[in-house]
N, C-alpha and C positions, 0 to 999 in steps of 0.2 A: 097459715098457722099464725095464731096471734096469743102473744102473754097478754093474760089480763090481769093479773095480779100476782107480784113478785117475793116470793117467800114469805115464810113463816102462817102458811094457810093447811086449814085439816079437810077430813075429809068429812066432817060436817059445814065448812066452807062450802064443797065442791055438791056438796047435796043440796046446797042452796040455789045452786044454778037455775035458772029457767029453763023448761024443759020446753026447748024450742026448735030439735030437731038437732042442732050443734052437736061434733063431740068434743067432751070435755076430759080433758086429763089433771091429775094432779102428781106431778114427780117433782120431790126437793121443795115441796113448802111453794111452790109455782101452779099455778093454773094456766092452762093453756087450752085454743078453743083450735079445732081444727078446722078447713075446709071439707067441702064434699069432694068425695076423689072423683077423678075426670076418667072416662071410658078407658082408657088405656091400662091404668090402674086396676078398672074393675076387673075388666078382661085376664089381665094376670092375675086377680086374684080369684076369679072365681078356677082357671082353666087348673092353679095350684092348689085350690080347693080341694078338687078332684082328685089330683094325683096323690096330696096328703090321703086323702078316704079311703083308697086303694090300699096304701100302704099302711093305713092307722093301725098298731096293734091291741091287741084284745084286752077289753076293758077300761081301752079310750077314747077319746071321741075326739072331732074335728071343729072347731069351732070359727064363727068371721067377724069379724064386724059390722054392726058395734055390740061390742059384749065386753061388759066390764070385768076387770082383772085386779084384784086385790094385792098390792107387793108390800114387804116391808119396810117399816118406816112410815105408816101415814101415807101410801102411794096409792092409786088408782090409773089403769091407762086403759085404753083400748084399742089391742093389737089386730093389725089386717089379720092374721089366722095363727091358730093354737091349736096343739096336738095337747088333752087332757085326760089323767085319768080320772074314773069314774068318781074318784071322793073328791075328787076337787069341785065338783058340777053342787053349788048352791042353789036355792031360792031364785037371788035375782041377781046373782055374779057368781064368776070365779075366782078359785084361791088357791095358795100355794098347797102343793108341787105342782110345777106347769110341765111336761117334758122339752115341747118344742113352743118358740116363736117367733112369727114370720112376720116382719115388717116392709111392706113395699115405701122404697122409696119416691118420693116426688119434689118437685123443686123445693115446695115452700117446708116439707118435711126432713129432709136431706139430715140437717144438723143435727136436728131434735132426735130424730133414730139412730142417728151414728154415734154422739154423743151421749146425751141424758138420757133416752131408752136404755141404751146398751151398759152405760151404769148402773141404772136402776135396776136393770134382768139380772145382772154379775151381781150384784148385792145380794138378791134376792134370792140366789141359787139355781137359776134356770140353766139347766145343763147345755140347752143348742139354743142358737140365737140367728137367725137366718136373715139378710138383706138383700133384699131384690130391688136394684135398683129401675125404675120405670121409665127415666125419661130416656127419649129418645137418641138424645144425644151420647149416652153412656149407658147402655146396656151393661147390669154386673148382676153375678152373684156370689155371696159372701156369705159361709157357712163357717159362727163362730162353736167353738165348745171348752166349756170348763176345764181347763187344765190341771196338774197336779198345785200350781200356785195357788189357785180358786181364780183365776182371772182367765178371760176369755181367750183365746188361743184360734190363728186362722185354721180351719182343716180343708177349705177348698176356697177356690176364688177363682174367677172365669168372665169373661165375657163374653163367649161362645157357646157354654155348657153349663147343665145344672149335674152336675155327677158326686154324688154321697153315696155314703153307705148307712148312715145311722143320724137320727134316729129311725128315720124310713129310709130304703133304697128309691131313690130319683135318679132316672139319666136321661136327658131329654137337651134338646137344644134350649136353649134362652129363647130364642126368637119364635119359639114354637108357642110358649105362652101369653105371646101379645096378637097372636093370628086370632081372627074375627070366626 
């Protein structure tokens, strides 16, 4: 992950990008370019892919990256996976109400999703906020949800287990989503 331009940038900035295969984020007046994720990452994300579609309820859909997400404030990001209802599915992105979103973590992303994502989704009213941490050496998962505060609140956290109840039911090992 790399900043390329540090505040006070819109999202006609971010529309200026070269369309060069990069993804590009804009949270907080910041642009930020990501890498491509590594096998490990994928693998989680597609095997969570799955398990969200099983569970998606009716009238919304499952979405991966990269597909853009519209937040408030001048934001754009694009989350590893989203659970969407059907009015939120534009043209050529998505927009607020999100139900769920699932960010895998990885080294060079680690901050950016624990931090300044997870601001940005709590701003922006995203009820579940889900972090799967990828790298090897720290296997987690971290299922946040809007509290009566409006501020995110842990409801499960695991290194062993992905076990929820809402917004979909998951119960499945961690380790079972990084199997080839």
């Amino acid at each position: 992950m790399a900043l390329t331009h540090h505040g006070g940038l819109t999202i006609e900035d971010l529309e200026a990008m070269p369309e060069d295969g990069r993804r590009y984020e804009l949270i907080g007046g910041s642009i930020v370019v990501n890498a491509s994720p590594v096998p490990r990452h994928q693998v989680a994300s597609s095997a969570l892919y799955e398990i969200l579609r099983a569970g998606c309820p009716p009238d919304h859909r499952v979405f991966y990256a990269p597909m853009d997400l519209d937040l408030v404030g001048e934001q754009r990001v694009e989350p590893d996976l989203m659970i969407v209802p059907h009015t939120s599915v534009g043209d050529k992105r998505l927009s607020l109400p999100i139900l769920l979103v699932v960010e895998l973590i990885s080294p060079s992303t680690a901050l950016w999703d624990q931090v300044a994502k997870r601001a940005a989704y709590e701003e922006s009213g995203i009820e579940h906020y889900w972090l799967v941490d990828t790298r090897p050496e720290s296997p987690r998962f971290t299922a946040l949800r809007v509290g009566d505060a409006g501020v995110y609140e842990t409801v499960a956290d695991s290194a062993e287990r992905i076990e929820i109840d809402a917004p979909v039911q998951v119960s499945t090992s961690l380790a079972s989503i990084f199997e080839l």
